[in-house]
N, C-alpha and C positions, 0 to 999 in steps of 0.2 A: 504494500500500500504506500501509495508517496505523500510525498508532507501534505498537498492539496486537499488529499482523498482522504487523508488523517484528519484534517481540520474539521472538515466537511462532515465527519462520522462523530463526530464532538462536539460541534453544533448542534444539530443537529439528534443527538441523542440527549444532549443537557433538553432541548425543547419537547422530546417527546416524554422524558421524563414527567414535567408536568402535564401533560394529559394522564399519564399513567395515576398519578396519583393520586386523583380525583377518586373519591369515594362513593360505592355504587348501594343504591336500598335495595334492598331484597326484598323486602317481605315488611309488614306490619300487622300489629293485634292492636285493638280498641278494647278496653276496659269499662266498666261502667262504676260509677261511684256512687255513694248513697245520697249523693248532690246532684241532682237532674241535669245542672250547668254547667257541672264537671266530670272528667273522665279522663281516664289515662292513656298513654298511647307507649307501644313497646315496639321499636323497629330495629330488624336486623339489618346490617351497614356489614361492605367488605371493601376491602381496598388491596391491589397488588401489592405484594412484598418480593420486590425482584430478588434481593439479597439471597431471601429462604425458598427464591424458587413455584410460591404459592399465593395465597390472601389468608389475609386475618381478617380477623372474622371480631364483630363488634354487636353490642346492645345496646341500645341510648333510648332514652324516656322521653317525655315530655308530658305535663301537665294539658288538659285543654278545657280551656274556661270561656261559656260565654254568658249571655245577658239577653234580657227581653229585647233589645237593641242591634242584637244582631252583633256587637263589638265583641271582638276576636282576642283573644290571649294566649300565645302558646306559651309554657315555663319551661325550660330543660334543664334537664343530667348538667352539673357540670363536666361531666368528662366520658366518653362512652365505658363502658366494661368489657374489656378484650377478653376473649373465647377460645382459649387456647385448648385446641384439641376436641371440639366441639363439633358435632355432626349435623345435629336439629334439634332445635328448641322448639315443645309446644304446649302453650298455655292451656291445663283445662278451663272447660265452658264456664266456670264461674272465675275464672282469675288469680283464684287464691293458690293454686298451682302450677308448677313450671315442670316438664320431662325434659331433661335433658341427655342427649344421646351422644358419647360418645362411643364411637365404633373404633375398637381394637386391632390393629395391625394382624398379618398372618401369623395365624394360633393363640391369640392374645384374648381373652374372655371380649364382650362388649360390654358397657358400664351406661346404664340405666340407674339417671340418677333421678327423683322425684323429691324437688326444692320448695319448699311452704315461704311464705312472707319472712321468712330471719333464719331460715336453716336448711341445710341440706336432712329432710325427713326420710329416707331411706336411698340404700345404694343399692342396686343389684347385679350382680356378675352373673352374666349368661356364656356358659360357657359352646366353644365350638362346635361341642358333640351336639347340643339342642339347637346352634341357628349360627350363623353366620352374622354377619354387618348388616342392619338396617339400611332397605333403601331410601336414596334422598335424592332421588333421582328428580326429573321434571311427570316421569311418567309411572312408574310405579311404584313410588314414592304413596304412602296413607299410613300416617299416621292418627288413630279417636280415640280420645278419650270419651266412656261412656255417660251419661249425663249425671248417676250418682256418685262418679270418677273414683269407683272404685276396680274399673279394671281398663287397660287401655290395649287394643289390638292395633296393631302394625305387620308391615310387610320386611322380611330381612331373606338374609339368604339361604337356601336350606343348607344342611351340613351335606360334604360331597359323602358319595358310595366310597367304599373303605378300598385303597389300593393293595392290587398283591401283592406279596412280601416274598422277599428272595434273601437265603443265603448260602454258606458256602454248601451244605447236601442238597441246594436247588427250592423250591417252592414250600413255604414254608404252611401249612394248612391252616394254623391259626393268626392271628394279627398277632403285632408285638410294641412291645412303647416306642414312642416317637424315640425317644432316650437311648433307647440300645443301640448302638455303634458297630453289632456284629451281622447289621444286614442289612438292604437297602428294599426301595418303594420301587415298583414298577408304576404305569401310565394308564393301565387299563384299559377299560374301551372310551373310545373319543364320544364328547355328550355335544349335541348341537348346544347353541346358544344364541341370544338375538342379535349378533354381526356389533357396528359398530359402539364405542363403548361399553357393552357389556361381554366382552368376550373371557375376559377373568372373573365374572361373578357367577353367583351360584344360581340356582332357580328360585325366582323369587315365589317365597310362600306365607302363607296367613297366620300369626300368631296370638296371641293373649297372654296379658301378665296381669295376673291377682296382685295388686298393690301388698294389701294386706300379707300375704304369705308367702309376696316374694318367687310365687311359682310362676315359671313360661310354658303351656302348651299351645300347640300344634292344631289347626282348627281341622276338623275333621269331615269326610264327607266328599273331598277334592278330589277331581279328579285326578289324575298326572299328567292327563293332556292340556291340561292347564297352566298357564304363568298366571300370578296372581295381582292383586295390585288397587291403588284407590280407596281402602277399605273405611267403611263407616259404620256408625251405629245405627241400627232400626231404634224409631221409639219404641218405649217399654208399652206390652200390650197387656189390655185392658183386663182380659179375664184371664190371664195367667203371668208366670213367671218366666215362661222365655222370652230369652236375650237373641235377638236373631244381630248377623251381623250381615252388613251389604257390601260387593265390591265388585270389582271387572275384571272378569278373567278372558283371556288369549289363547284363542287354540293355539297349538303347538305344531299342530298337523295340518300348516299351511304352505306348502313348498307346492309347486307345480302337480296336477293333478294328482291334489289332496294328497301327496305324499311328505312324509314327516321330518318337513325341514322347518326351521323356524326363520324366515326371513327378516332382515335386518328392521329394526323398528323403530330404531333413530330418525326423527322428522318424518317418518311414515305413520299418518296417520290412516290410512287402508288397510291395517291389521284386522281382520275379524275379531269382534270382541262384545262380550254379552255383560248384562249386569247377574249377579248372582247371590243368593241368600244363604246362609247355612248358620244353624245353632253356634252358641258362644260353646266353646270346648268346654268350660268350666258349668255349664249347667246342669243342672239336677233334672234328669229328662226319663221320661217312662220310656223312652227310647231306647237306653242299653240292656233295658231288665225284656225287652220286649218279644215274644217269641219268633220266629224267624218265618213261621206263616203270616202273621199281622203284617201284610203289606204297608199299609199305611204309615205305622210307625215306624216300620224300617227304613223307609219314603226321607222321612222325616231326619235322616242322620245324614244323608247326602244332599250336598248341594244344589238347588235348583235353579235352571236358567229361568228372570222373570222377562227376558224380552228377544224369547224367542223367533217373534216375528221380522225383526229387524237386523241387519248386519254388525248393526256397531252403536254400542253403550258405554258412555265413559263420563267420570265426573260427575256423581252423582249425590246429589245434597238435597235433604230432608226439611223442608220448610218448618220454621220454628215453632210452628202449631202441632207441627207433625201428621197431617194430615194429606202432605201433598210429596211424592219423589219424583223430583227432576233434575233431568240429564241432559248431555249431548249427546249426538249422534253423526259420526263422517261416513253416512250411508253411501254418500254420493263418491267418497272418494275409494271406498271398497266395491262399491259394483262398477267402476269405471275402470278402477286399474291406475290411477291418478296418484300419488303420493299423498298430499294433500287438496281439498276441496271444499267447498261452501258447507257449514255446519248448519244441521237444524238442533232446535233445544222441541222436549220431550216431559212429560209431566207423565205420574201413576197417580191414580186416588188411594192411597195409603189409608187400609181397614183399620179401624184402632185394635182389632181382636184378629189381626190376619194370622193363618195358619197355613204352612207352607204348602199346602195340596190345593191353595186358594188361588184360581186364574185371577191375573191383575190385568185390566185393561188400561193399554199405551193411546193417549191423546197427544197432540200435535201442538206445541204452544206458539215456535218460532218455523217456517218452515221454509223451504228453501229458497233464493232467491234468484231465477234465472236470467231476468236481464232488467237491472235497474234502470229506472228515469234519472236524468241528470241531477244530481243533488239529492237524491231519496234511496234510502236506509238499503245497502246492498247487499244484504244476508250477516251472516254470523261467520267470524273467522277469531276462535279464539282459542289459542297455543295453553292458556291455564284457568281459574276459575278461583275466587278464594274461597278459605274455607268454609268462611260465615258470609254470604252473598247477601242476603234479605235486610232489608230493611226493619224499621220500626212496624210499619203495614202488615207486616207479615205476608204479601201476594207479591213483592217489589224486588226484584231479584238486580245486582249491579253485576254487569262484566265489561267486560274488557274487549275491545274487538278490532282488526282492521278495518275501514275506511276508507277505497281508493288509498292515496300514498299518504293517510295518518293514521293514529292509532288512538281510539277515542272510547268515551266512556257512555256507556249504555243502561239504562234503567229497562228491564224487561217487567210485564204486569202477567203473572202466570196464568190467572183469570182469563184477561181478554187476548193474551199474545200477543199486546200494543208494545212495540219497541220504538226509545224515544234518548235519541243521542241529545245527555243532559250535559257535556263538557261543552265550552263554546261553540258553535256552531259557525262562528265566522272567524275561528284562529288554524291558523297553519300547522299550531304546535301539537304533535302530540299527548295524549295525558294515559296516565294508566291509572287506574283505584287500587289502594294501597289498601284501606280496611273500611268496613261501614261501622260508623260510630251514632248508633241509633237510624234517627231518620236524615244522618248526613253522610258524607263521603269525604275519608280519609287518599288523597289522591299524589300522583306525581306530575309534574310537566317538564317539558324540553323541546327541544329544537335543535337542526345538526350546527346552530353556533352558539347556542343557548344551554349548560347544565342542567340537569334535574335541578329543579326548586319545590318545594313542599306546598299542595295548595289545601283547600278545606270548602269543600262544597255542601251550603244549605239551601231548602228553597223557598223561593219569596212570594206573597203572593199578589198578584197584579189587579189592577182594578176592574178588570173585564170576567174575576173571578177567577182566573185563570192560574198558574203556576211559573213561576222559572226557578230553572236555578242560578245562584249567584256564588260566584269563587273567590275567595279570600286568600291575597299569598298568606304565608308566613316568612316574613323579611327575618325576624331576627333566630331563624335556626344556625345550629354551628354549624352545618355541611358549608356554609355560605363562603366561607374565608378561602377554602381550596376553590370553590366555584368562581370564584370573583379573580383569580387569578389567569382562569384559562377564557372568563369573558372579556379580560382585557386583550388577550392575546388575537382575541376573533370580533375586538370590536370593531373592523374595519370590513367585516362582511353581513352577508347580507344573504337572505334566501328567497323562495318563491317555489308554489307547486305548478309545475307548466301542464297544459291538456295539450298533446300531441293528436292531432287527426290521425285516421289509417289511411294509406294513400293506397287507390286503388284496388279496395278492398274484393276479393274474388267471389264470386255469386254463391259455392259453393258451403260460405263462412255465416253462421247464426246473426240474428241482429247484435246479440252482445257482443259476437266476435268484430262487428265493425264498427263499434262503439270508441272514442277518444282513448290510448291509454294515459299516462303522466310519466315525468321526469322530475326529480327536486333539484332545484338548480340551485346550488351554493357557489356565489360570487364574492371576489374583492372590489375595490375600488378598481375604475375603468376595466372595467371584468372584459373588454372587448381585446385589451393587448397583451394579457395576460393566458399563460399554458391552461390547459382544459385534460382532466382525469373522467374519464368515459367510467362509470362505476356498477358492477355488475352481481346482482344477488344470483343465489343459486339456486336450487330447488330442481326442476325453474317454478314448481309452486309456493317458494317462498316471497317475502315482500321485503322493500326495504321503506319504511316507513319515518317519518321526517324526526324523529326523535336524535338525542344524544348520544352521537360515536364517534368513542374515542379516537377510532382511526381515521375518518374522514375528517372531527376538526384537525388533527395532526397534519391532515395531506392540505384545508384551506391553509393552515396556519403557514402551510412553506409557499403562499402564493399561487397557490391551484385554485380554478374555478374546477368544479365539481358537480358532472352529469349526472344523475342519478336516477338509472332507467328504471320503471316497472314497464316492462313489457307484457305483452297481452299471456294469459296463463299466468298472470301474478292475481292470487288470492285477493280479496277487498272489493274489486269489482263485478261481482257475480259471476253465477256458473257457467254462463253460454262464452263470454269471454275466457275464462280459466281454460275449459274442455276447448278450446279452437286453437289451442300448441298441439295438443298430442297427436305423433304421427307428422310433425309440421318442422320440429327442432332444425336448429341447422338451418331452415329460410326467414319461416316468420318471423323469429324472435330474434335473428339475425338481422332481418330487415326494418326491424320496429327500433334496434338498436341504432341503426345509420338515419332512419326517419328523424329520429329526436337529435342526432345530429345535425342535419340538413336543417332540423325547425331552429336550432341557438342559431344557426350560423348565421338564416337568412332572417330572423331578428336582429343581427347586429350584435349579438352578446359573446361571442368568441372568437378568435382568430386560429380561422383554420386552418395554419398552418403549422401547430403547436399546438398538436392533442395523442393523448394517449390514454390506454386502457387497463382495466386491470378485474378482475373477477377471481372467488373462488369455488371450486364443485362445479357445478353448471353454469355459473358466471365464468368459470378457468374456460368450460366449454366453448361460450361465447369469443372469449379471449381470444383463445386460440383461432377459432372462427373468422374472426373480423378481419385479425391482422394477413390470415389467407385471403380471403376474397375480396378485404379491399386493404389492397397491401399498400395502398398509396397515401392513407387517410390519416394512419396513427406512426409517430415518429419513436415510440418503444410502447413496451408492454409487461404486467407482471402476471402471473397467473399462480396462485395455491391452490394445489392438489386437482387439477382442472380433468376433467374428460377428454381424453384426447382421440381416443380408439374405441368407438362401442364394441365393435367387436373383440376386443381383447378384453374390455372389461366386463362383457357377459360370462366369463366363464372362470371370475377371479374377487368379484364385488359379492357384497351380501344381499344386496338387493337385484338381483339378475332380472325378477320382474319390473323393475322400471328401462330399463333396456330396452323393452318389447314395449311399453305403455311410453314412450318419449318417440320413439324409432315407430311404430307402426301403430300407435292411436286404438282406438276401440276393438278394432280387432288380435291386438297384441295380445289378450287373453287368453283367445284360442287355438293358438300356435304357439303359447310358449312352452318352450324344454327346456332342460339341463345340457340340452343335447341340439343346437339350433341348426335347419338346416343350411347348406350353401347358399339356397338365395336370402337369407337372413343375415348369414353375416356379410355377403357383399349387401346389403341393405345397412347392415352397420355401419359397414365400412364409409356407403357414399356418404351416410349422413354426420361422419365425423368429421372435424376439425385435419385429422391425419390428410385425408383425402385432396387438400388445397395447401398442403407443405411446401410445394414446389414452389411457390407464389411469395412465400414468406419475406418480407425484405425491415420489418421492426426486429430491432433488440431485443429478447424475452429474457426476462428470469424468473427462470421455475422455485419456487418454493415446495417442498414436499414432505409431508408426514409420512415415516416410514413404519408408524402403527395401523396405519390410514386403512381399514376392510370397508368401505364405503365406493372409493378410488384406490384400488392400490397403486404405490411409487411405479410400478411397472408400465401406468400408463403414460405418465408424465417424462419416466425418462424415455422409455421407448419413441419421444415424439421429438425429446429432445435432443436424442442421437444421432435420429433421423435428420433432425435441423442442420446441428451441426455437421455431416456427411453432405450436406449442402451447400458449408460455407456460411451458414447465418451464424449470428450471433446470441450465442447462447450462454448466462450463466446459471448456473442449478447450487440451490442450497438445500440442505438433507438435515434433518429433526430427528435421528432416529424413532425416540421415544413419542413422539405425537400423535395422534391420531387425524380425523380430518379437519377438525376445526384446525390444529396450532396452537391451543389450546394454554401450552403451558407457560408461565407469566415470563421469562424469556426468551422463551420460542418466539412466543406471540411480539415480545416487544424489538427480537432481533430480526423478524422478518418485515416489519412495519420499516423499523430504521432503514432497512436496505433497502426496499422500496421507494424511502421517501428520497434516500441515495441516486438510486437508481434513475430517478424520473427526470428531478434537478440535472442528473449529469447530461443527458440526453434531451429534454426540452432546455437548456442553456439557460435554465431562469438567474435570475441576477437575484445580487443581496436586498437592490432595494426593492423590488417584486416580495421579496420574501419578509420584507419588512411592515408592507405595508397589505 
């Protein structure tokens, strides 16, 4: 590296630094106080710790106080509570308790600890032979506490099948202690598992811990073609003593005609998946004593699916009266073949005396949305759910949902299925709901040059009888001092969400397929003679929504105006636009990317002669894409972990069915194998990126996770050796240990830096470009 390039990597990394540092909310819980005007609020805070490699992980309080007046008061923690070695915190339903979980390294007990108002009130070692590590995953992740909080069920990992043991007279027939030193473990038989991220954990299953007595079982009744996951408490029923518990289980036995693979399920939400009920392990049930003729009872000790009419149940929460269970549903993205797709929400009429031989009839609350009017409510797309959604109302459900290109806060009415976006209506900025604190909303807001800041949503009522809601910052939180540091850095930009037209849209395509899609255009000052980063989400049914990232302020901050496509099959704009990619990759979305170029330029807002691109997953896709077919448009390029060759990666990825549902659209379903034939994978082939190599004439540098079962490394560099055998220009940098995000807090911040390296060196931007 020469002194230039040294300089420039120290710059440079001192500025991405503070983006790094910025402190991110996780999560929040609202308390209720014996003062109607007061309440407490308990948020989980993490912040990178490059030093250790990870994030620490934080608790901070805050008071919240209001008045017939409406006037706002937040108090805080002075100082947060650092979480050292901490898994999941969760508050039970009355407040007065806290679970804390930390999960034990390999063979290390896991430590369930249950903390009252001044003490840690009991600790519990669960040792490896009964469960493994709790998950705290985004998806099978359920942890409830039941509502007398005397027993809490969670999902952890089950203990593995015991390996064979060898020593020196050869196979030894009984097991022996880990301890003895005079033999060694064999590997046994290889277990599927769900691909990426989860490839080292165990099968997630349904547990119960008796606070009192300190005891863990095993819930009973499961199938084994089940993964488990989401788990909740049924209300306690009226005429007797069982404890029923609710949760979403995942067949197992979903690989290519119904054979028993478990397809990758990371950002797939097309897994078949059902809701299901089964007694609490610890109940007192006429069930065990029960004869083995008495069907009924027998009935009664296994699981039962309650919505078996439909393909997919998940997220499922019990209205605080208890009279009502609802859910979502990605129906659409499991009969399509689509990774993700437009969600409906789902309600059960919850018996107070339900007994499990009892059919439950599934009503339709929120339903799907196939081609919105301009500005009106475009379906349901929602990645989580909190735990306590309802309102004071008890019918008023809050979530969370994409938008077209923001991410906005939703009151649903279960009753009438009236969905009614209460976050501003005329702000660009994303908001997400952090917790509901009675009949208000505990919320977050941002923008991609703007931090998270804490806002506080109540409603007002209008003179027409009517309602709004009205949002209150809170100026004086302590996140604000790190925040105010990176809004100085980007007080020189400037955003806006563009509607791109489709040009020329083919007759063949639904009306939402020829519907406007959008771009977020983050600009500097004279943003017209300034370099342009072409910016590309993956999926491609992912979104990239106007909120606060740390990498894209990082890329304005070095003097980049910033494209930022949703192309059509991006999530938020209903289903007829989303389902109009598949079968189309490689043109449409190819072309929708050069459109929204062509619209800045011929607005005046970039200079096209200094632009480049960068994506990863199916944005690397893109990537790779653009700079083949329009080799003359982009002056470099970066790509993480990008699709370069479908056909080499149908037979090496964990999701092989999206391969066939990207590549060949609706009918990809029934012709996919494990086993694809010749004119599929020349079908892969044309519609890869690989296939326009020759063309190539930008600078790439590859970034790659070499944990990565999503994309393995093998497709990236294979494209990239390719390149170079070409004479392009190719750098490649290797992560061993990452998977396909990059994931780890230096990974992550050393391929940002080279990037923001990279771009600078090749668009020739100057210091003062970069200054201002």
């Amino acid at each position: 590296m020469d002194a230039l390039a040294s300089e420039e990597y120290a710059s440079q990394s001192k500025l991405l630094q503070e983006f790094t540092n910025v402190p991110s909310i996780d999560g929040a819980w609202v308390f209720q106080t014996n003062n109607e005007d007061r309440s407490t609020a308990m948020y989980s805070i993490s912040q990178t710790n490059l030093l250790a490699n990870n994030k620490r992980k934080y608790i901070l309080f805050s008071h919240i106080m209001r008045n017939g007046t409406n006037l706002l008061d937040f108090q805080w923690s002075p100082f947060p509570i650092q979480m050292d070695g901490v898994s999941a915190v969760v508050p039970s339903p009355s407040g007065s308790k806290l679970l804390v979980v930390r999960n034990g390294e390999k063979g290390s007990p896991t430590k369930l600890e249950i903390v009252d108002q001044s003490h840690v009130e009991k600790e519990i070692h669960v040792a490896q032979s009964v469960h493994g590590p709790l998950y705290t995953d985004e998806w099978f992740h359920g942890i409830s506490w039941n509502q007398e909080e005397t027993l809490i069920a969670y999902i952890a990992e089950e203990s593995p099948e015991p390996k064979p043991v060898f020593d020196y007279t050869g196979y030894r027939k009984e097991g022996s202690s880990e301890k003895d030193c005079n033999n060694w473990k064999g590997q046994g038989d290889w277990e599927e598992d769900w691909g990426e991220t989860y490839s080292k954990k165990g099968r997630p299953s349904l547990f119960v811990l008796d606070i009192a007595s300190g005891e863990v079982r095993a819930a009973k009744g499961i199938s084994r073609s089940l993964s488990v996951g989401q788990v909740v408490w049924a209300p306690p029923s009226s005429c007797g003593r069982e404890k029923y518990l609710i949760f979403v289980g995942w067949l197992e036995h979903n690989g290519f005609q119904n054979t028993p693979r478990k397809l990758g399920i990371k950002y797939c939400s097309n897994r078949p998946c059902s809701l299901y009920a089964t007694l609490c392990p610890f109940e007192e049930s006429d069930v065990d004593n029960a004869p083995v003729s008495d069907s009924k009872l027998e009935s009664a000790s296994v699981a039962i699916n309650l919505t078996p009419s439909i393909s997919s149940a998940f997220f499922p929460r019990f209205s605080k009266d208890g009279k009502l269970l609802v859910f979502l549903s990605a129906n659409h993205a499991v009969d399509s073949g689509a990774h993700n797709a437009t969600d409906s929400l789902h309600k059960i009429n919850w018996p107070s005396d339900w007994k499990m031989d009892q059919y439950l009839e599934i009503t339709d609350v929120v339903p799907i949305v196939m081609c919105p009017q301009d500005g009106c409510f475009p379906g349901l797309y929602c990645s989580s759910m909190l735990s306590d959604p309802w309102l004071s109302d008890r019918c008023t459900m809050i979530l969370t949902s994409a938008w077209r290109s923001t991410e906005v806060i939703l009151s649903i009415d279960v009753l009438s299925g009236k969905a009614t976006r209460i976050s501003p209506e005329n702000s660009e900025y994303s908001w997400s709901a952090l917790a509901v604190d009675g009949h208000n909303v505990l919320a977050v807001s941002s923008s991609p040059i703007d931090p998270p800041q804490i806002k506080y949503g109540h409603q007002v009522s209008l003179k027409d009888q009517t309602c709004t809601w009205v949002w209150d910052e809170v100026n004086n939180n302590p996140l604000m001092a790190a925040n105010n540091k990176v809004k100085a850095l980007l007080s020189h930009h400037q955003f806006s969400i563009l509607k791109i037209p489709v040009t020329n849209p083919s007759d063949d395509l639904s009306d939402g397929g020829k519907l406007p899609f959008e771009a977020i255009f983050v600009s500097c000052k004279d943003s017209s003679h300034k370099p342009t980063i072409l910016v590309l989400h993956g999926g491609p049914h992912s979104v990239s929504v106007s909120n606060y990232s740390k990498t894209s302020a990082f890329l304005a901050s070095l003097g980049f105006n910033l494209l930022i496509v949703n192309y059509r099959g991006t999530p938020g704009f209903g289903e007829e636009a989303l389902q109009s990619l598949p079968g189309k990759v490689g043109s449409q979305d190819v072309q929708d990317c050069l459109t929204a170029l062509d619209y800045v330029i011929e607005e005046g807002l970039i200079d096209t002669s200094k632009v480049a691109v960068v994506g990863i997953s199916h944005g690397g896709f893109l990537t790779t894409h653009l700079i083949g077919q329009a080799p003359d448009r982009f002056m470099a390029a970066a790509a993480r972990n990008p699709v370069c060759n479908l056909s080499l990666m149908i037979g090496t990825t964990d999701i092989p069915d999206w391969c066939y549902a990207v590549a060949c659209g609706s009918e990809g379903r029934q012709h996919a194998s494990e086993s694809p034939s010749p004119d599929h994978l020349r079908l892969f082939y044309q519609k890869s990126p690989i296939a326009h190599i020759s063309k190539v004439k930008a600078p790439l540098l590859m970034l790659l996770g070499g944990a990565d079962l999503r994309v393995p490394v093998s497709n990236g560099l294979q494209y990239a050796r390719a390149l170079r055998e070409r004479g392009g220009e190719i750098r490649i940098m290797m992560f061993p240990d990452d998977i396909h995000e990059i994931n780890i807090p230096q990974s992550d911040f050393e391929s940002f830096l080279n990037i923001g390296v990279w771009f600078k060196k090749h668009l020739s931007i100057s210091a003062s470009d970069a200054a201002v």
